[in-house]
C-alpha positions in Angstrom: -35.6 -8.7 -20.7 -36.3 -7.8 -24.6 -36.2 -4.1 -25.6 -39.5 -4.4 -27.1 -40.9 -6.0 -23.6 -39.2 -3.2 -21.7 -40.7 -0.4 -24.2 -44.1 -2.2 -24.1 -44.0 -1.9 -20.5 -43.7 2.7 -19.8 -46.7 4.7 -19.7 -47.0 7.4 -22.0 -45.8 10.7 -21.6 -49.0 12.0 -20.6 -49.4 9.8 -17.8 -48.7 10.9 -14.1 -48.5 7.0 -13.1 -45.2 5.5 -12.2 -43.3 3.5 -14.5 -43.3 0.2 -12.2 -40.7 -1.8 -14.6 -38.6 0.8 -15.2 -38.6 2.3 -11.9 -37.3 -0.8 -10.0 -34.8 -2.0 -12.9 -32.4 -0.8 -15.4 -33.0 -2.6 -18.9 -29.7 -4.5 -19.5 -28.9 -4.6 -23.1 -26.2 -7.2 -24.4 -25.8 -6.3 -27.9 -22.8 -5.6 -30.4 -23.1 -2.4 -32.1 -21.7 -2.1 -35.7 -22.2 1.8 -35.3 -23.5 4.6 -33.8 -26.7 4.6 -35.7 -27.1 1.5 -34.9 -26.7 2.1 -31.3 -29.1 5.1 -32.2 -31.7 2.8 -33.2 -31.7 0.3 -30.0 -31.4 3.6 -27.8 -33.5 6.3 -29.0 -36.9 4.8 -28.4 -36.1 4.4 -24.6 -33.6 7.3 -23.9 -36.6 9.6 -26.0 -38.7 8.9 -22.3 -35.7 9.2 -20.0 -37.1 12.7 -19.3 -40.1 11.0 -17.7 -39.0 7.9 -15.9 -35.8 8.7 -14.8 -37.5 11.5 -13.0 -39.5 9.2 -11.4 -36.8 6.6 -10.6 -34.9 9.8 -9.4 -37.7 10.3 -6.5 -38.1 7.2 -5.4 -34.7 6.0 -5.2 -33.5 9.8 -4.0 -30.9 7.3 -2.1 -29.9 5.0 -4.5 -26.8 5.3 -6.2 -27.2 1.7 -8.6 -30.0 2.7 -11.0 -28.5 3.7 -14.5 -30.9 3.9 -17.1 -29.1 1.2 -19.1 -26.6 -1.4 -18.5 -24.8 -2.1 -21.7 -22.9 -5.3 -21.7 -20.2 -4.6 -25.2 -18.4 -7.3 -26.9 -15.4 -5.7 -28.2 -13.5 -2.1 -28.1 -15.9 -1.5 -31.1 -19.0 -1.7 -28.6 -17.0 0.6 -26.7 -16.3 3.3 -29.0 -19.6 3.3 -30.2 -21.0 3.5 -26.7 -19.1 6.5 -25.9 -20.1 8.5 -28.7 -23.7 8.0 -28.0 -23.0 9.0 -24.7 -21.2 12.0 -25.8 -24.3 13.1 -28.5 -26.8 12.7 -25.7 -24.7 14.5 -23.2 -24.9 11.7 -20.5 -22.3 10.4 -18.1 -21.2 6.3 -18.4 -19.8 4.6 -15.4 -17.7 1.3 -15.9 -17.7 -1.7 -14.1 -15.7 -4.9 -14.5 -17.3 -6.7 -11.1 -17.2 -7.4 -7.8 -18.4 -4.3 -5.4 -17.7 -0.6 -4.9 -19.4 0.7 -1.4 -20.0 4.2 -2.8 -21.4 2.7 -6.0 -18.9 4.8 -8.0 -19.1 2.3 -10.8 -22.7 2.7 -11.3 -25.2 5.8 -11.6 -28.5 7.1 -11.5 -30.7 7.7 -14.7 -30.4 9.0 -17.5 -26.8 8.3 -17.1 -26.1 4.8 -18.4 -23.7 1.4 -17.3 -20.7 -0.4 -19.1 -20.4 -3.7 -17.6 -17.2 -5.2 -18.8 -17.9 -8.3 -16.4 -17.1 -10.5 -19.2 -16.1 -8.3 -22.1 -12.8 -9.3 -22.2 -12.1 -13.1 -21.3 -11.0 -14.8 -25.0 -7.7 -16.6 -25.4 -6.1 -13.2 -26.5 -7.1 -11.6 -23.6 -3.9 -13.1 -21.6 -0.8 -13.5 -22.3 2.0 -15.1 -19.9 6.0 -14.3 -20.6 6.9 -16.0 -18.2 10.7 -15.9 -18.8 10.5 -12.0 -18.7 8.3 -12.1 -15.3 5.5 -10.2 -17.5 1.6 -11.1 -17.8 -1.0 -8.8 -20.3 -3.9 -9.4 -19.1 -7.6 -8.4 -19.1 -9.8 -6.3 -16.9 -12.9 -8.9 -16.8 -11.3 -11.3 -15.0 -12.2 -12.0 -11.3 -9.6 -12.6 -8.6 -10.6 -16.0 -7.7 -10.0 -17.2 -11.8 -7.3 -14.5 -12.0 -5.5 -16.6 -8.8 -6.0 -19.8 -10.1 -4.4 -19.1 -13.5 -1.6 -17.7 -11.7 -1.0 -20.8 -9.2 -1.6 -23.0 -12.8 1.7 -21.2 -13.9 3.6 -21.2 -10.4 3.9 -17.2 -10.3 2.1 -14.9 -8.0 1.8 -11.2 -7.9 0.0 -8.7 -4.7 -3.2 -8.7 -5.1 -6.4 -8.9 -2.8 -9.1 -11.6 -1.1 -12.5 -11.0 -2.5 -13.1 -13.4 -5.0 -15.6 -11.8 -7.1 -13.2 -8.4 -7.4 -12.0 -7.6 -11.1 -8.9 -6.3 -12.1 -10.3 -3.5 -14.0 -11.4 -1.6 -10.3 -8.5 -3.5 -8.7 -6.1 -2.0 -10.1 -7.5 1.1 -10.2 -7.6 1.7 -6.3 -4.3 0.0 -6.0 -5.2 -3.6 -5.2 -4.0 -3.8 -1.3 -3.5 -7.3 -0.2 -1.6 -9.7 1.7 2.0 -9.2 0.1 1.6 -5.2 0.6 4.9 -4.8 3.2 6.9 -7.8 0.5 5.6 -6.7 -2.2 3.5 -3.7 -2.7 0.6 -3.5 -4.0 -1.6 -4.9 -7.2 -0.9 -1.5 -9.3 2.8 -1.2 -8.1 3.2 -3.8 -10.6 1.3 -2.8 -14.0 4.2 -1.6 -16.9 1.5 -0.5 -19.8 -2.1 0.2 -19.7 -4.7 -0.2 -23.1 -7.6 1.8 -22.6 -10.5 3.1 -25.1 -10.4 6.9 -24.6 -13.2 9.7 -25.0 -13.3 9.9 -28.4 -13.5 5.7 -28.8 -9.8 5.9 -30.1 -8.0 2.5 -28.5 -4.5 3.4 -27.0 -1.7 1.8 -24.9 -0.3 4.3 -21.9 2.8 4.0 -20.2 5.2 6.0 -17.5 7.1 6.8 -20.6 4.8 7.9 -23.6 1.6 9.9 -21.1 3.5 9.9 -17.6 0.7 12.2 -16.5 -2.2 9.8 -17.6 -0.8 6.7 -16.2 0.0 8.7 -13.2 -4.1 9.4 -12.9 -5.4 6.2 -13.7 -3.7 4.3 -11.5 -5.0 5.9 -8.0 -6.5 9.3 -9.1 -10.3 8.6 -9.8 -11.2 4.7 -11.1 -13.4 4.9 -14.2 -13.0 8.9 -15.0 -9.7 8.9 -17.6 -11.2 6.6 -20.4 -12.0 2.6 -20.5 -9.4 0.5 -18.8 -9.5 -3.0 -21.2 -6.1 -4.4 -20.3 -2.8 -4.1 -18.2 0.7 -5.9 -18.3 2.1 -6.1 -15.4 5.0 -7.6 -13.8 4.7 -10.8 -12.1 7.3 -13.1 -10.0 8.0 -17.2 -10.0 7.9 -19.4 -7.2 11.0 -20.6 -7.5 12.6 -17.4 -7.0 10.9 -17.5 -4.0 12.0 -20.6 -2.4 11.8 -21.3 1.8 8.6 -19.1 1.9 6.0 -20.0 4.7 2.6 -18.6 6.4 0.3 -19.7 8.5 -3.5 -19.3 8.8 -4.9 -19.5 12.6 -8.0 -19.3 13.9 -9.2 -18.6 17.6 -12.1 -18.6 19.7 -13.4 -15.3 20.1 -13.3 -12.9 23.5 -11.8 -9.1 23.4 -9.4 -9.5 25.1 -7.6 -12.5 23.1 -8.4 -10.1 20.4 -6.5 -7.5 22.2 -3.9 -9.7 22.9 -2.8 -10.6 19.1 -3.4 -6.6 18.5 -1.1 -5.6 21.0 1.5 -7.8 18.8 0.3 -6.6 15.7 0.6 -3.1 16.7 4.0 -3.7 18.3 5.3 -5.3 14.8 3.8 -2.1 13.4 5.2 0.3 15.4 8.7 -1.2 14.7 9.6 -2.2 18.6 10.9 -5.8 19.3 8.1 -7.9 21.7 10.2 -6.3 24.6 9.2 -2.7 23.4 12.8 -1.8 21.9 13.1 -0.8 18.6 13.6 -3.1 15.7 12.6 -2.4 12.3 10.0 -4.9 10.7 12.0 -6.6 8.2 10.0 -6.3 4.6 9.4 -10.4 5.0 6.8 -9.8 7.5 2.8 -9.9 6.1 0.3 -10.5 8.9 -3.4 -9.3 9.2 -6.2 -9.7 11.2 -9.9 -10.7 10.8 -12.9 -10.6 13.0 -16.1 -12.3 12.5 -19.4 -12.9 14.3 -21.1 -15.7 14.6 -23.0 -17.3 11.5 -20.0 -15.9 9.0 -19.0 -17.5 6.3 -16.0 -19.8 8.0 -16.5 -22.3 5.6 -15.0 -20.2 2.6 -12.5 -19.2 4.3 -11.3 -22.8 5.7 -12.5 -24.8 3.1 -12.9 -29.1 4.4 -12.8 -28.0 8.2 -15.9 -26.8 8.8 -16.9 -30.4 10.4 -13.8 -29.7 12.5 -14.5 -26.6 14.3 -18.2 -27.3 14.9 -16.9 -30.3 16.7 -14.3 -28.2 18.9 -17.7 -26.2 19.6 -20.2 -29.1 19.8 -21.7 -29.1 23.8 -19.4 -26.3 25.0 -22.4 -23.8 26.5 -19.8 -21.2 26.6 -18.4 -20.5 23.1 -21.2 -20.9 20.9 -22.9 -17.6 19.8 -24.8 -19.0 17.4 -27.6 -17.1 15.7 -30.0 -20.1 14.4 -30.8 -18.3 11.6 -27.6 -18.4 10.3 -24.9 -20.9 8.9 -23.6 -22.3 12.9 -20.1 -21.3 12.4 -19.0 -19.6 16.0 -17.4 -16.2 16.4 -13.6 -16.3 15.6 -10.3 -14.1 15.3 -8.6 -15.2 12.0 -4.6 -14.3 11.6 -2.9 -15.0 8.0 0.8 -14.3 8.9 3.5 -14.9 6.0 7.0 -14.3 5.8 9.2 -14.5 2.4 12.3 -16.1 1.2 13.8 -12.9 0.0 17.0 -13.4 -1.0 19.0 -16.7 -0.1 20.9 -15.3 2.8 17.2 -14.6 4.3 16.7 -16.7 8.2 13.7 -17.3 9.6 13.5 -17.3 13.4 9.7 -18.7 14.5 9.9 -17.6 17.6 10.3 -13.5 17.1 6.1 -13.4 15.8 4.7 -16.6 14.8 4.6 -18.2 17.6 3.6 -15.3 19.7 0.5 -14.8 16.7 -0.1 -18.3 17.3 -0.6 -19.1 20.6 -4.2 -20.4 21.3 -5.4 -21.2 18.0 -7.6 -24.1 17.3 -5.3 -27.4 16.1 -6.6 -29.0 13.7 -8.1 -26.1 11.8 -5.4 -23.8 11.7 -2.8 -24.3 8.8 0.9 -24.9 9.4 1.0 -23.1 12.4 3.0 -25.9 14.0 5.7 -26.9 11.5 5.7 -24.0 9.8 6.4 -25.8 6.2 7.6 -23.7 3.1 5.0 -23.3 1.1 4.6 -22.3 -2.8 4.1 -18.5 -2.7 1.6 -19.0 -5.6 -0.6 -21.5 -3.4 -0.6 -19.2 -0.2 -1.8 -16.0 -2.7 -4.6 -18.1 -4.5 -5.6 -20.4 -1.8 -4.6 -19.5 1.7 -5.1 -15.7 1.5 -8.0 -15.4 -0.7 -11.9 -15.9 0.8 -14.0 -18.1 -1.6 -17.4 -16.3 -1.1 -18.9 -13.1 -2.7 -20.4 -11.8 1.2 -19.7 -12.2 5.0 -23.5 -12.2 5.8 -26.7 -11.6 3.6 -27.1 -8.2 5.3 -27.1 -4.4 4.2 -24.1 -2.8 6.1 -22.5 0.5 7.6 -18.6 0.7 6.3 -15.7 2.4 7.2 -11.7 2.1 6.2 -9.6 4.0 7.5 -5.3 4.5 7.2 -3.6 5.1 10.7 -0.7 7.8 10.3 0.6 6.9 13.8 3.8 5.2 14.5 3.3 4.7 18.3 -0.3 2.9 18.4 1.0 1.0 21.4 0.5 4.6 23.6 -2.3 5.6 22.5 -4.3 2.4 23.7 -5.7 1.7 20.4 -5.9 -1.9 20.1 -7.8 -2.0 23.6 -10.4 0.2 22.2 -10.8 -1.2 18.9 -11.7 -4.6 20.8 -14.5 -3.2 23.2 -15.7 -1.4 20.0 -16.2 -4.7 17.9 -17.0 -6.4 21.5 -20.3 -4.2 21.4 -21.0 -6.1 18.0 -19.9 -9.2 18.8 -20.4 -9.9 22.4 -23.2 -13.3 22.7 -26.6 -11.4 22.2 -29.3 -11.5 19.7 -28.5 -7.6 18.4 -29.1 -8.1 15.1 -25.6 -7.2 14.3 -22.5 -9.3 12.8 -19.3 -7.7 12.1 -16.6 -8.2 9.8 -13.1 -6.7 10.8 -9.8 -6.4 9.1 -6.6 -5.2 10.6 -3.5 -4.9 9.0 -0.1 -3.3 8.9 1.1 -1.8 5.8 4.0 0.4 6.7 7.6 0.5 8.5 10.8 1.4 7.0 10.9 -1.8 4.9 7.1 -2.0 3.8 7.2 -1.9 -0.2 3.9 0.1 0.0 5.6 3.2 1.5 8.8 2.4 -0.6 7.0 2.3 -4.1 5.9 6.1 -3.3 6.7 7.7 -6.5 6.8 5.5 -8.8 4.5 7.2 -11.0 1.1 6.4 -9.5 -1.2 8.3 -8.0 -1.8 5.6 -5.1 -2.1 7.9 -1.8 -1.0 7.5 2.1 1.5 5.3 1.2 2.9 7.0 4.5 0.5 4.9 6.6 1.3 2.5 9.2 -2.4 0.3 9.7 -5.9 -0.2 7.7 -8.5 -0.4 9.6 -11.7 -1.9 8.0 -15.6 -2.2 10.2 -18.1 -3.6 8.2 -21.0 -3.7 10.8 -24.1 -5.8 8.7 -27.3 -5.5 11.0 -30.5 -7.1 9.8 -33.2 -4.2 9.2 -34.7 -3.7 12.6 -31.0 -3.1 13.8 -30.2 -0.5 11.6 -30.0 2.4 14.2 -28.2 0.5 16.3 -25.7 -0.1 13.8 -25.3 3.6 13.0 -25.4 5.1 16.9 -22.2 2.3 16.8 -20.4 3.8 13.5 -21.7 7.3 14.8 -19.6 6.9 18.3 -16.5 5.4 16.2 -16.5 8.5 14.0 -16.5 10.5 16.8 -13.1 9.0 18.3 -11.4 7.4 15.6 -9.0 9.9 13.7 -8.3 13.9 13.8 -5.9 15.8 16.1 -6.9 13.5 19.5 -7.8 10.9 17.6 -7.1 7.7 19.2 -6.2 6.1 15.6 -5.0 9.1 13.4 -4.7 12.0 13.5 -6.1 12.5 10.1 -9.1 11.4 7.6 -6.8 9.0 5.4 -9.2 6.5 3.3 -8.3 4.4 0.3 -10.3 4.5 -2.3 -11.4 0.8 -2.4 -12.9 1.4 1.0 -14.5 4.4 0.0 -17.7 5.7 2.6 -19.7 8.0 3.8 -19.9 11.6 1.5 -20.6 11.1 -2.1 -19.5 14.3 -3.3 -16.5 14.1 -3.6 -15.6 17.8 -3.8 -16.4 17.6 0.0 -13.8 14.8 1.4 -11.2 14.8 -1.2 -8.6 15.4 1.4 -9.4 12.1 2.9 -8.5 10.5 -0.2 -5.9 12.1 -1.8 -2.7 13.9 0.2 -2.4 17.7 -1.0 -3.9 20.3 -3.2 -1.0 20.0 -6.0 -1.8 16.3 -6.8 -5.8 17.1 -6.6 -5.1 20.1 -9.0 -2.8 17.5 -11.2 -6.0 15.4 -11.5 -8.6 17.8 -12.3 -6.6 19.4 -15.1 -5.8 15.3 -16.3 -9.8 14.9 -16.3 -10.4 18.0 -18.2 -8.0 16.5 -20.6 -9.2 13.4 -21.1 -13.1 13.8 -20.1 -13.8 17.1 -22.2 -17.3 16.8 -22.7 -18.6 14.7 -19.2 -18.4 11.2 -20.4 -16.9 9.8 -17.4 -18.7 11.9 -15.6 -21.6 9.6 -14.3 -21.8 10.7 -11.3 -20.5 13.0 -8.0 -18.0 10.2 -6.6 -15.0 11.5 -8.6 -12.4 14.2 -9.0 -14.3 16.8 -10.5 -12.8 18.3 -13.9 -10.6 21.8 -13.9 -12.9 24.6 -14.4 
């Protein structure tokens, strides 16, 4: 849409009637500014109305969180700079986004407060940078995780790093980037050495534990977007080779609770640090498993790509598995488990029988992968291809979210993982509900995990204390809605706080961020203890002075 179109389109000041253009879309402007009056001259004209229709996309979108006045798309740092000191004269807030999804919509705002979209900003042949020798990559924050992957399996290295393809690095790493390798390997922003940002005053600069301990510290875990314009990270990566006698497996099951049950009672056993016997045994840092559960009409295909044909022939005339909502895509409820275990060090041993095969048992053959030799496998093909899902959504389908961390180390007692099955049985079970879930259970802690042994090393990542994550995305098609909230209602009710059958505290990451968008009012879900929230409101007083990166409530506020 053409500024002049867009302009063209609002009512005068002195009408009462609704803008209908402007009220149901920002204007997105692609442009490259040479300088501010320049950016003056392409702004002024529509921001000189804001005072009218963002008041009116105010009322009627009192809800919505995703309508900035402007979406700016910049070229270069320049773009950048000159967007920030617009922002700064007019006194509005600017939320960036590289891509992909936050469920709060804390990279986007409401009028007049404007968008950067650095989707594809940054993705020119000097925007990555392999040293391969020194285990080091620079790279870019516009990149999505299913390009980022590839590139990485191209060059036989891997790194941690999450599942959902159409993620970017720049929120990634921001809200730590929890994925598969987090007990091997830690997580995403464990890894990053040096970080180049554009700061409040448009001035480019390279951060580091060394030279602004304190910044890097806030970026990276404190409050994504609210410290100044991540553009680009280095980070440390590893080789395959170094890696060799690796394996994983990726099984999948016919649904019922109470297989589901089953392979949690292992997973929480594995988390809880007690051998299959109930004796304790520490997990050895090797160990990566998680759990998914979908309903039927999911998205199956993306996640086992060529054996689609395969499982709808396991289904094909069996009356009692089916589920299958002829609306949808006919891919059958299933229980997914990604299990890995790495090559360490060469002394390293690998004994099948102590999980895998326990994990295993009952999954589909001839749709599950290398569940029954058990092959080594390149650690950069099992990150970019075996533990990533190639689709942007589950199901096309608004949805109620929660993620939580568990702070309990003895799950098995409280009866957790029977619970957690009859609650996504009530979703699941073979009824036309309107509802489709999408869970995803996995252990991150134990003695050995590298996510609770990389606590303080100068990020702000929190609960790195935590045992399981716990994420319930519950989709319902719109004449479901209530029923999907009475279901997340009764969950909140049970789930965490001092008889909490879960935790016994609030603990969310900020990638699965729900619920309260003030985030004054839950910041103790998010982040541990008042010292480190007081560190991070002084380090956004510092380095958001004058509200830039203010855009909107979801964000540590600034020291008064």
């Amino acid at each position: 849409m053409s500024l002049l179109k867009a302009l063209a389109s609002m009512k005068t000041k002195s009408s009462n009637m609704p803008l209908p253009l402007m009220s149901k879309q920002p204007l997105c402007l692609s442009l490259v500014f040479t300088s501010i009056k320049m950016l003056e001259r392409k702004f002024h004209p529509l921001t000189s109305s804001l005072a009218l229709w963002g008041n009116v996309v105010l009322i009627r979108n009192r809800y919505d969180r995703t309508l900035p006045a402007l979406i700016v798309k910049p070229k270069n740092r320049e773009d950048i700079a000159a967007v920030l000191e617009y922002a700064k004269t007019k006194q509005i807030g600017v939320a960036i986004r590289t891509g992909g999804h936050q469920y709060c919509g804390a990279s986007s705002a409401t009028a007049p407060n404007i968008q950067l979209d650095l989707s594809k900003t940054f993705q020119g042949p000097d925007d990555r940078t392999l040293l391969r020798k020194r285990g080091l990559l620079r790279t870019s924050v516009s990149w999505p995780l299913k390009e980022f992957s590839a590139y990485l399996r191209k060059h036989r290295i891997f790194v941690p790093h999450g599942q959902c393809i159409a993620v970017h690095l720049g929120g990634h790493v921001q809200t730590g980037g929890y994925g598969q390798l987090g007990r091997s390997f830690g997580l995403f922003g464990d890894h990053v050495t040096e970080i180049e940002i554009v700061d409040h005053e448009g001035t480019p600069r390279t951060i580091s534990r060394h030279n602004d301990p304190e910044l890097f510290y806030s970026i990276l875990g404190g409050s994504p977007g609210n410290f100044g314009v991540v553009t680009h990270c280095t980070i440390k990566v590893y080789r395959d080779e170094d890696y060799e006698g690796s394996t994983g497996m990726k099984c999948v099951y016919p649904y019922s609770p109470q297989k589901l049950q089953d392979i949690l009672d292992i997973v929480v056993k594995m988390s809880d640090e007690v051998d299959a016997d109930g004796r304790p045994a520490e997990l050895p840092r090797n160990y990566d498993v998680c759990v998914s559960v979908l309903s039927s009409g999911n998205s199956f295909s993306a996640l086992f790509p060529g054996r689609s044909k395969t499982l709808r022939d396991i289904y094909n005339g069996d009356d009692k598995l089916p589920n299958i909502d002829p609306n949808l895509p006919v891919y059958p409820r299933v229980i997914i488990v990604w299990a890995q275990w790495v090559k360490l060090s060469p002394t390293d041993t690998f004994d099948r029988t102590t999980w895998f095969d326990k994990l295993s048992l009952g999954c589909y053959p001839g749709v599950s992968m290398n569940y029954m030799d058990l092959k080594p496998q390149d650690m950069s093909l099992m990150t970019s291809n075996w533990w990533v899902m190639d689709t942007v959504r589950e199901y096309p389908w608004p949805y109620v979210k929660s993620t939580r961390m568990s702070d309990k180390k003895n799950l098995r007692d409280s009866g957790w993982s029977k619970w957690i099955s009859n609650r996504i049985d009530e979703v699941v079970k073979p009824e036309n509900n309107g509802l489709f879930i999408c869970a995803q259970i996995q252990p991150f802690g134990g003695a050995q995990s590298m996510t609770r042994l990389n606590a303080n090393n100068g990020t702000a990542y929190s609960w790195r204390e935590s045992t399981i994550c716990c994420t319930l995305d519950c989709f319902y098609k719109p004449e479901s809605e209530g029923k999907a909230r009475e279901w997340f209602k009764k969950n909140e009710e049970e789930v965490c706080g001092p008889k909490g059958i879960f935790s016994t505290k609030d603990m969310r990451p900020l990638w699965g961020s729900f619920g309260e968008y003030n985030f004054s009012k839950v910041w103790n879900a998010y982040h541990e203890d008042e010292k480190k929230y007081k560190l991070l409101r002084e380090q956004r007083k510092k380095h958001d002075p004058n509200g830039v990166f203010t855009p909107n409530t979801f964000c540590v506020p600034r020291a008064d």
